[in-house]
Structure formats: structure tokens, C-alpha cells
Biotite code that builds the C-alpha atoms (Angstrom):
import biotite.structure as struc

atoms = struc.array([
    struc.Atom([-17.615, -2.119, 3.563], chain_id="A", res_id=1, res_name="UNK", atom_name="CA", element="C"),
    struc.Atom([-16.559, -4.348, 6.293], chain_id="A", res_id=2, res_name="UNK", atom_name="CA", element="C"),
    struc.Atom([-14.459, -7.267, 5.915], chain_id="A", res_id=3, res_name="UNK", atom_name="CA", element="C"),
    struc.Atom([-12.566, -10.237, 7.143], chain_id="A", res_id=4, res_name="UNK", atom_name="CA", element="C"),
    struc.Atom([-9.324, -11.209, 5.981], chain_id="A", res_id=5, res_name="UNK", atom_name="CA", element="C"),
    struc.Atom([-7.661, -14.076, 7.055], chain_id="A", res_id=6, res_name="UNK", atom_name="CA", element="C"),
    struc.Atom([-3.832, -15.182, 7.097], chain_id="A", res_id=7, res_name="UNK", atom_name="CA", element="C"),
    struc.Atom([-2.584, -14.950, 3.877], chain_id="A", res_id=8, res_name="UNK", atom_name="CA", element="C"),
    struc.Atom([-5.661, -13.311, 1.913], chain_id="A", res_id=9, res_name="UNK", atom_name="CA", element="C"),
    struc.Atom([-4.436, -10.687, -0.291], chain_id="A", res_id=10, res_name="UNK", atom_name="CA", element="C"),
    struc.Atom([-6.051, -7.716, -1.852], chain_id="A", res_id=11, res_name="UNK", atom_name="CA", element="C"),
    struc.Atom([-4.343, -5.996, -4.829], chain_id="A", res_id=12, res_name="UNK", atom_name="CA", element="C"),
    struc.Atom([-5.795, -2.599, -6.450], chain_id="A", res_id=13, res_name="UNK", atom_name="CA", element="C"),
    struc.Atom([-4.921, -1.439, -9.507], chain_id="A", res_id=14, res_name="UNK", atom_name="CA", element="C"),
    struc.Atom([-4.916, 2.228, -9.991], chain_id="A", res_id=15, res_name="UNK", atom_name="CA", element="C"),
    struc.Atom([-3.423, 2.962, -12.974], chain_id="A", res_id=16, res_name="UNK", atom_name="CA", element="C"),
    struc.Atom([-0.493, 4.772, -14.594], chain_id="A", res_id=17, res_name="UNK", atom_name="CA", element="C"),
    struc.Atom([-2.949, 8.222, -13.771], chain_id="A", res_id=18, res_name="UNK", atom_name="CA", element="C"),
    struc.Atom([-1.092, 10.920, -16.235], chain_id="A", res_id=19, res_name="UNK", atom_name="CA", element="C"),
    struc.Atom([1.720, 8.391, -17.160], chain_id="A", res_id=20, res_name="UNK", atom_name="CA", element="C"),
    struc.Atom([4.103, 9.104, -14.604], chain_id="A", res_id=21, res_name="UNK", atom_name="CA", element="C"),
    struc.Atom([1.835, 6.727, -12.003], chain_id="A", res_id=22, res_name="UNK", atom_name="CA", element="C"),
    struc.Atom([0.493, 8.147, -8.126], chain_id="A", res_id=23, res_name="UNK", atom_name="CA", element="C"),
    struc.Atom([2.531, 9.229, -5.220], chain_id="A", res_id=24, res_name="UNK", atom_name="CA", element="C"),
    struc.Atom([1.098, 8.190, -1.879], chain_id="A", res_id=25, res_name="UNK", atom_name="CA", element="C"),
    struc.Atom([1.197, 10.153, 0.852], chain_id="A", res_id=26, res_name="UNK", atom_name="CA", element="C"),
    struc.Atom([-0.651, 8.166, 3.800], chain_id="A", res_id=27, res_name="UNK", atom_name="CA", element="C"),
    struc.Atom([-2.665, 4.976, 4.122], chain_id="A", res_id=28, res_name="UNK", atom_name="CA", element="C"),
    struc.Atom([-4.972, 4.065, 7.139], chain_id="A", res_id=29, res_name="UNK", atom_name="CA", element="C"),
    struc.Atom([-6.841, 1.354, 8.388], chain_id="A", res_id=30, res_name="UNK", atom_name="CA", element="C"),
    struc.Atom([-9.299, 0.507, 10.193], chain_id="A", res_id=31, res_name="UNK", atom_name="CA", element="C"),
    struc.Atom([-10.680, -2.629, 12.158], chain_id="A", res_id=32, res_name="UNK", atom_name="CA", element="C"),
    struc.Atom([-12.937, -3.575, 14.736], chain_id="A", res_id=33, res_name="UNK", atom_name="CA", element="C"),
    struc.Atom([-15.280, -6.343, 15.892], chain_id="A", res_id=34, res_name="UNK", atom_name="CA", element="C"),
    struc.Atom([-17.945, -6.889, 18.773], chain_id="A", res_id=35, res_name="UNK", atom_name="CA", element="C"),
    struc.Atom([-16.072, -9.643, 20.186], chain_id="A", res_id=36, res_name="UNK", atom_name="CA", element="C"),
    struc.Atom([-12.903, -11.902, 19.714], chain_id="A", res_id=37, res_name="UNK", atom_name="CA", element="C"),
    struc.Atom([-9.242, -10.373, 18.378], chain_id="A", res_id=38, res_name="UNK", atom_name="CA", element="C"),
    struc.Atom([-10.453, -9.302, 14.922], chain_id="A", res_id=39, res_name="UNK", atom_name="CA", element="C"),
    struc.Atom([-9.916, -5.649, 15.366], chain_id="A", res_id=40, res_name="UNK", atom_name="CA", element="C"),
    struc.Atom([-5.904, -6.643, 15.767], chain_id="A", res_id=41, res_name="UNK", atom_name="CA", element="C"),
    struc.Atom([-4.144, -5.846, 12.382], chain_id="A", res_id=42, res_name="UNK", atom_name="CA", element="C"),
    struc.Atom([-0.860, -6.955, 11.123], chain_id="A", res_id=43, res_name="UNK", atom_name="CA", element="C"),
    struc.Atom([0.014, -6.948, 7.089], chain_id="A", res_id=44, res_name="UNK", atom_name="CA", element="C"),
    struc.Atom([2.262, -5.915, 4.940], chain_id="A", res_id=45, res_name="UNK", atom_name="CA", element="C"),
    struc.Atom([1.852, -3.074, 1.937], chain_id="A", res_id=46, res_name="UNK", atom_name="CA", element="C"),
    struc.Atom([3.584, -3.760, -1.187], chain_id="A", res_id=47, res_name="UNK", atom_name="CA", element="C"),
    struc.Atom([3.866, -1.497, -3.894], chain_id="A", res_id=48, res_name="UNK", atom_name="CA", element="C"),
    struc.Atom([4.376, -1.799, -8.014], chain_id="A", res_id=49, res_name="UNK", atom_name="CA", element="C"),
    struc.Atom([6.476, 0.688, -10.072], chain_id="A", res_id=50, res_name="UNK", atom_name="CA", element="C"),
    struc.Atom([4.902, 1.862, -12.987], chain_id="A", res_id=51, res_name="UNK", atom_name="CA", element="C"),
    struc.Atom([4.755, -0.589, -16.366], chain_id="A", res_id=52, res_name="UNK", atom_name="CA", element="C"),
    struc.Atom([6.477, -3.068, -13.288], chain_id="A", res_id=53, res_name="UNK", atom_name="CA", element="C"),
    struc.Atom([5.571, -6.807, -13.506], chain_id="A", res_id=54, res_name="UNK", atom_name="CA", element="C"),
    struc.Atom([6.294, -7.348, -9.875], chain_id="A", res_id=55, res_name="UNK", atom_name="CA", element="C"),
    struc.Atom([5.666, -6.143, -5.992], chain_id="A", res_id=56, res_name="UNK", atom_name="CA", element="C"),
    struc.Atom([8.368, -4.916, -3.733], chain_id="A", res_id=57, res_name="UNK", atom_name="CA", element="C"),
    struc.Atom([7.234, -4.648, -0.215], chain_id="A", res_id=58, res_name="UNK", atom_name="CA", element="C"),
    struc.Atom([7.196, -1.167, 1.179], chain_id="A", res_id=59, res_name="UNK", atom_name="CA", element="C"),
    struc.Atom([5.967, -1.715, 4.705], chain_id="A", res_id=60, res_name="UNK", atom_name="CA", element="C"),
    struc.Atom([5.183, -4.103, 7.380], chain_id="A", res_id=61, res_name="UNK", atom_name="CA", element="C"),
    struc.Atom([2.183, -2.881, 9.004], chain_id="A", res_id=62, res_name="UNK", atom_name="CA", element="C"),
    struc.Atom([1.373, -4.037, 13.148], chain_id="A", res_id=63, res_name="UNK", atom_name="CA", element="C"),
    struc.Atom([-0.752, -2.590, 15.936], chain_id="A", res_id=64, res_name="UNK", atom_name="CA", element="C"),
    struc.Atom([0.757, -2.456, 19.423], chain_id="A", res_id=65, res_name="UNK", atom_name="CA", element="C"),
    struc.Atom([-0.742, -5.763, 19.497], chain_id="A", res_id=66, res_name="UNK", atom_name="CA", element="C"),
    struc.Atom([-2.775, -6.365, 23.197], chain_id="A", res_id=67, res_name="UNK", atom_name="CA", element="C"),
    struc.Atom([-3.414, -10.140, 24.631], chain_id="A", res_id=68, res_name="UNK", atom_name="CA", element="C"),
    struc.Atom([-7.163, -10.422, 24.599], chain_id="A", res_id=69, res_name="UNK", atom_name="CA", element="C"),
    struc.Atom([-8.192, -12.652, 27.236], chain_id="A", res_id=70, res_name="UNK", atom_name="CA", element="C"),
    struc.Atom([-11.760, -14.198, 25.846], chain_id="A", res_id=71, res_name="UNK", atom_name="CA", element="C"),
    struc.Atom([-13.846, -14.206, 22.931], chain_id="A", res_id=72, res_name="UNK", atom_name="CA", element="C"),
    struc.Atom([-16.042, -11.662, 24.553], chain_id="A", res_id=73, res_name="UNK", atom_name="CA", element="C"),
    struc.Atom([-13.587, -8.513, 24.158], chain_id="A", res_id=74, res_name="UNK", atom_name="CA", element="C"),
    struc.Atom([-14.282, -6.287, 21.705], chain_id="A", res_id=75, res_name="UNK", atom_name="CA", element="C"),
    struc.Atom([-12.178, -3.076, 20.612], chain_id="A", res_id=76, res_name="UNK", atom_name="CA", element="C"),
    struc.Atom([-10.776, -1.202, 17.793], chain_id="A", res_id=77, res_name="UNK", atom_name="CA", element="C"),
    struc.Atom([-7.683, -0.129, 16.463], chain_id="A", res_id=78, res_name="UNK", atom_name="CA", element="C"),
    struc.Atom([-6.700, 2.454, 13.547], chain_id="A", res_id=79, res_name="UNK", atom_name="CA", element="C"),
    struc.Atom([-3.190, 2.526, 11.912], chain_id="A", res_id=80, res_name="UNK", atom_name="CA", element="C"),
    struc.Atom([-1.541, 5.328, 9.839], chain_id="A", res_id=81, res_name="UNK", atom_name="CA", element="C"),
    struc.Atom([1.314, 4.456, 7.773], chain_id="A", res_id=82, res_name="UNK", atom_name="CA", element="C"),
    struc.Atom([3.165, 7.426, 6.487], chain_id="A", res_id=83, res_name="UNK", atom_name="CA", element="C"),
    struc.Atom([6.951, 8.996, 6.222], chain_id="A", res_id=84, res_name="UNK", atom_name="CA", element="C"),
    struc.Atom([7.963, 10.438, 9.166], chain_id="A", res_id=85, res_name="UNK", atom_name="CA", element="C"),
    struc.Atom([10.122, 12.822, 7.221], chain_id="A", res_id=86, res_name="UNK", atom_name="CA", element="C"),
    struc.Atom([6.800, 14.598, 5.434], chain_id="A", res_id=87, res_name="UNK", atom_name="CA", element="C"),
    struc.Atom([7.940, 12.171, 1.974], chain_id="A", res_id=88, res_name="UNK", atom_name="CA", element="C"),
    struc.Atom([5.890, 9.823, 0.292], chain_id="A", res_id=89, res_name="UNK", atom_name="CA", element="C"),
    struc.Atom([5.045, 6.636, 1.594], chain_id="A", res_id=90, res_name="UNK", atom_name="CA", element="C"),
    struc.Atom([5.119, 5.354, -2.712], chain_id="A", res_id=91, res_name="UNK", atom_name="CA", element="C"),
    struc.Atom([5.799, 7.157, -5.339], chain_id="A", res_id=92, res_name="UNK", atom_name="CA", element="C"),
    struc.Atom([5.658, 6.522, -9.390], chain_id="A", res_id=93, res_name="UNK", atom_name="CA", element="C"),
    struc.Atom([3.346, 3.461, -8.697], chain_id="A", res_id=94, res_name="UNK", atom_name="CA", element="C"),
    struc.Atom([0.271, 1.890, -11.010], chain_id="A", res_id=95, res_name="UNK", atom_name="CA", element="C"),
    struc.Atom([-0.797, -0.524, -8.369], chain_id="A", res_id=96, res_name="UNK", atom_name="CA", element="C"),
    struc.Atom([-1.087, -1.345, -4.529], chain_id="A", res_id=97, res_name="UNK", atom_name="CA", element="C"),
    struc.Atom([-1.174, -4.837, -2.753], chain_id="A", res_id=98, res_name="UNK", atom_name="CA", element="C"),
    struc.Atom([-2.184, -5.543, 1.207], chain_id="A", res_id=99, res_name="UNK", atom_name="CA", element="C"),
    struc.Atom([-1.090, -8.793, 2.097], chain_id="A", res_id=100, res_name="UNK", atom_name="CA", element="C"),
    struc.Atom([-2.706, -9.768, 5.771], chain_id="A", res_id=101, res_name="UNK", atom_name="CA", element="C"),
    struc.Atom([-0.392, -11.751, 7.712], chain_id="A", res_id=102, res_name="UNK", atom_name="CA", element="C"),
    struc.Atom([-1.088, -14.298, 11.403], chain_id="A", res_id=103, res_name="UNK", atom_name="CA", element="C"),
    struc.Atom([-2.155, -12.709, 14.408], chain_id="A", res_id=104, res_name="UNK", atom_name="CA", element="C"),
    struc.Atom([0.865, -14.280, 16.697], chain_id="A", res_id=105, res_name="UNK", atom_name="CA", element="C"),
    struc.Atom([-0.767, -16.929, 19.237], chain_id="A", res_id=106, res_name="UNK", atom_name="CA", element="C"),
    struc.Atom([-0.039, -15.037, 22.634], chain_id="A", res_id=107, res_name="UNK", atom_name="CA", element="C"),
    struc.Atom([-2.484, -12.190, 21.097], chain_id="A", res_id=108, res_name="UNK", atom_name="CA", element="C"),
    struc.Atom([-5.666, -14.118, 20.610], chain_id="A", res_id=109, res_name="UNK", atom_name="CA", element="C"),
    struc.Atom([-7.794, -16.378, 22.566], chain_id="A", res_id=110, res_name="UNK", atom_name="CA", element="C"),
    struc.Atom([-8.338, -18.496, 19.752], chain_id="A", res_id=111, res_name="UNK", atom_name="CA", element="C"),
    struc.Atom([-4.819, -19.168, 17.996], chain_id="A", res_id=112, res_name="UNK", atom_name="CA", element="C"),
    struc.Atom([-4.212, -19.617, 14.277], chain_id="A", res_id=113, res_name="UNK", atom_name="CA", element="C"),
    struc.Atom([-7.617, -17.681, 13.738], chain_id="A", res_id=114, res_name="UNK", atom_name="CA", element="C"),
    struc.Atom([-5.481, -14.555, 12.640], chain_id="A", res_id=115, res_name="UNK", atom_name="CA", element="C"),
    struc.Atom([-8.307, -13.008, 10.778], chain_id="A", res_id=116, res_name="UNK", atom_name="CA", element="C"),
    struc.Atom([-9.159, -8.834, 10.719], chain_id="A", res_id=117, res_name="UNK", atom_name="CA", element="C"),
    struc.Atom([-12.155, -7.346, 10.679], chain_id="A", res_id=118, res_name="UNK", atom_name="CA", element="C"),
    struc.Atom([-11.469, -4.387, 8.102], chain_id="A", res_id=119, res_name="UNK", atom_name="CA", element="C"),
    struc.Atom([-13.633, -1.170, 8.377], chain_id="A", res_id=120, res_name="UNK", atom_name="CA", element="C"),
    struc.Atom([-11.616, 0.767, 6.555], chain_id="A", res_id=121, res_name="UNK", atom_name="CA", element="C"),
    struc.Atom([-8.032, 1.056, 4.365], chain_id="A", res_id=122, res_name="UNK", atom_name="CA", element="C"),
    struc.Atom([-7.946, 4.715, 2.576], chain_id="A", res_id=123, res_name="UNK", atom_name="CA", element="C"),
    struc.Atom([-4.698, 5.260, 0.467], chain_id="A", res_id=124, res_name="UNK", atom_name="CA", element="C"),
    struc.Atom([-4.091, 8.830, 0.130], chain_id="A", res_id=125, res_name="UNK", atom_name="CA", element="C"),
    struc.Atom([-2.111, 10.386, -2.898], chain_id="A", res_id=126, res_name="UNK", atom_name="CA", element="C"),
    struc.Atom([-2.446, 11.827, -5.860], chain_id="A", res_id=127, res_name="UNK", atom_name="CA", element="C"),
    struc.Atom([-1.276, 11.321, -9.696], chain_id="A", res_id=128, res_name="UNK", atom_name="CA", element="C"),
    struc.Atom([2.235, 12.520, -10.393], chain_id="A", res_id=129, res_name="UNK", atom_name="CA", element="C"),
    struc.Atom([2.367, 15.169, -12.716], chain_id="A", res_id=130, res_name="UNK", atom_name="CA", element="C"),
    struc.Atom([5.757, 15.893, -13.933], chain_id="A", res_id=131, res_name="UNK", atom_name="CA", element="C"),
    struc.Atom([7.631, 19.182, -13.819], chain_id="A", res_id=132, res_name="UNK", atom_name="CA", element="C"),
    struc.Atom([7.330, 21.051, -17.542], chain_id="A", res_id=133, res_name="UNK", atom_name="CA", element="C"),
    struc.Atom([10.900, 21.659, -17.047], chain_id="A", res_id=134, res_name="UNK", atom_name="CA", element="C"),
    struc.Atom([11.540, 17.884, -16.536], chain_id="A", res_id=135, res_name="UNK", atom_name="CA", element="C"),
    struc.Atom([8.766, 17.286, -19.732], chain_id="A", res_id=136, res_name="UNK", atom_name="CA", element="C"),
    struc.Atom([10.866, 19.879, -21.978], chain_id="A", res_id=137, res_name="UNK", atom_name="CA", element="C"),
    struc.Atom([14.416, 18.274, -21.314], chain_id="A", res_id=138, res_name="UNK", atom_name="CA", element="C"),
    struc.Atom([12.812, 14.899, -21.911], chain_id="A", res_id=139, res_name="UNK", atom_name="CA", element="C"),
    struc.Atom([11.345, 15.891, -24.831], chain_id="A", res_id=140, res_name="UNK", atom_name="CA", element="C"),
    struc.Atom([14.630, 17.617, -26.160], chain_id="A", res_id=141, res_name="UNK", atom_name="CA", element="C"),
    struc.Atom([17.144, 14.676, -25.146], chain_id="A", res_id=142, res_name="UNK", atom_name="CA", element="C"),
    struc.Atom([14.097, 12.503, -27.166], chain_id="A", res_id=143, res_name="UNK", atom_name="CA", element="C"),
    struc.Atom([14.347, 14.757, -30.255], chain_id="A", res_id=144, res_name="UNK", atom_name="CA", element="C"),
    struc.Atom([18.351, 14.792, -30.118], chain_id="A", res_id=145, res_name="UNK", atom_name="CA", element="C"),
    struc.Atom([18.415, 11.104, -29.809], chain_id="A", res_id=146, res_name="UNK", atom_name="CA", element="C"),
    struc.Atom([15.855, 10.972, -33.189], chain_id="A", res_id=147, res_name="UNK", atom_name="CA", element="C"),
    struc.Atom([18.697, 13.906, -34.592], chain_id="A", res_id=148, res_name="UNK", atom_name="CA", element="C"),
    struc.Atom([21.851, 11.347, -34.118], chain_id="A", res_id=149, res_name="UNK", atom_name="CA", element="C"),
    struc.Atom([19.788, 7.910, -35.405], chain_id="A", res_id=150, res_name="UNK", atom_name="CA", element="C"),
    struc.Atom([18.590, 9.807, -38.698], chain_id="A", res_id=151, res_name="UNK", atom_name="CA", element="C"),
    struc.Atom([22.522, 11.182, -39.050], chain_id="A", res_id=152, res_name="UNK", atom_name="CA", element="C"),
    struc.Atom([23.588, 7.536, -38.428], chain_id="A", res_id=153, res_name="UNK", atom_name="CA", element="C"),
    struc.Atom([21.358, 6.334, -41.341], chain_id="A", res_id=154, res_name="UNK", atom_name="CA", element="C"),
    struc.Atom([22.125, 8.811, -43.640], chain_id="A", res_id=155, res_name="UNK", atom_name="CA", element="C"),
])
């Protein structure tokens, strides 16, 4: 599904807190492109929520090499990939995901202050975080010693 997002539009997606522990990400891409005009230029920023979190801390700010475009008649495409250039996760122990699309700067469109995308695409890639059952057991045991000490304290 196509669409256009101008300055400021947000999209938030919920995924869940997948087998408790939330999902690690390991890439996102996008897409854009349009017949005409600068809407296949993309610049936003992806913010991230931890698990059980009530707020969004930003992650990354996202930006094509940006190209002037000279009319409203100059079409083209552009594809991004966002991920850790060290092999890590881009997120990791999150429930939700938030693209906030920011202004095309003036010198990069014919038609300033437009600074709307035209989307094709944004694929998050990732997986739910499954925890360790070495890291589940010593949880579990440093749960049922902390149960051990409160029913010794109320005795």
C-alpha cells in the first residue's frame, strides 16, 4: 500500500510484548517513489518503546542522500536500510515502533514546504525475543528466594 505522509504525520505500530520479553529488530527498509515531483525523497525519524514503556525514545534519524530536483516533472526512487553496522540490533526488548516523517529541506524540492513522501514500502525485520532457559532458571530461582526471605520475614 502506497502512501503519502506529510511533515509531521506519524505512524505508530504496536506489536506487542511477543513471548513477554518484547521483539528485537534487526533491519528496517523503506521505500518511496512517485511519477513526478520530490515525493520519493525520505527523511524521518524511528523511535522505539521498551517493553510495558509509556514513552518513545528516538533510535534513528533516517535521510536519503537527498538530490535537488529541478521541476515537478522528475520522477525517481529511493530505498533506505537502517541497520547496525556492527551485525547488532537496530531495537531490542521493544512492544511498539513509531515513524515520525519530518520536512523535506527547501533547496531539495521544487515546491518548498510540500515535504511529503510517497511510501511504497517500510518492512521492520526482527523477531520475538525468547530468553535464554539459563537466564529463565536464575530468574525463576532469585524469584523463589525472594518469596523464601518475605515468608521468613513474616513468620
Amino acid at each position: 500500500m502506497a502512501f503519502a505522509a506529510n511533515s509531521g504525520s506519524t505512524a505508530t505500530y504496536i506489536l506487542g510484548p511477543g513471548a513477554g520479553w518484547g521483539y528485537a529488530i534487526n533491519s528496517i527498509v523503506s521505500l518511496a517513489s512517485w511519477r513526478d515531483s520530490a515525493l520519493y525523497q525520505q527523511t524521518y525519524q524511528i523511535w522505539t518503546r521498551a517493553v510495558g514503556g509509556a514513552t518513545f525514545d528516538l533510535a534513528y534519524p533516517v535521510g536519503n542522500d537527498l538530490n535537488p530536483v529541478a521541476d515537478l516533472n522528475s520522477g525517481g526512487s529511493s530505498k533506505i536500510t537502517v541497520s547496525d553496522s556492527n551485525g547488532g540490533f537496530v531495537a531490542y526488548g521493544i512492544d511498539a515502533i513509531r515513524f515520525v516523517i519530518l520536512d523535506i529541506p527547501a533547496g531539495f524540492e521544487p515546491n518548498p514546504g510540500g515535504g511529503s513522501t510517497a511510501f511504497r514500502e517500510i518492512d521492520v525485520f526482527g523477531s520475538a525475543v525468547i530468553p535464554e532457559p539459563g537466564s529463565t532458571l536464575m530468574f525463576l530461582g532469585a524469584t523463589l528466594a525472594a518469596l523464601g526471605l518475605r515468608r521468613r520475614a513474616l513468620s
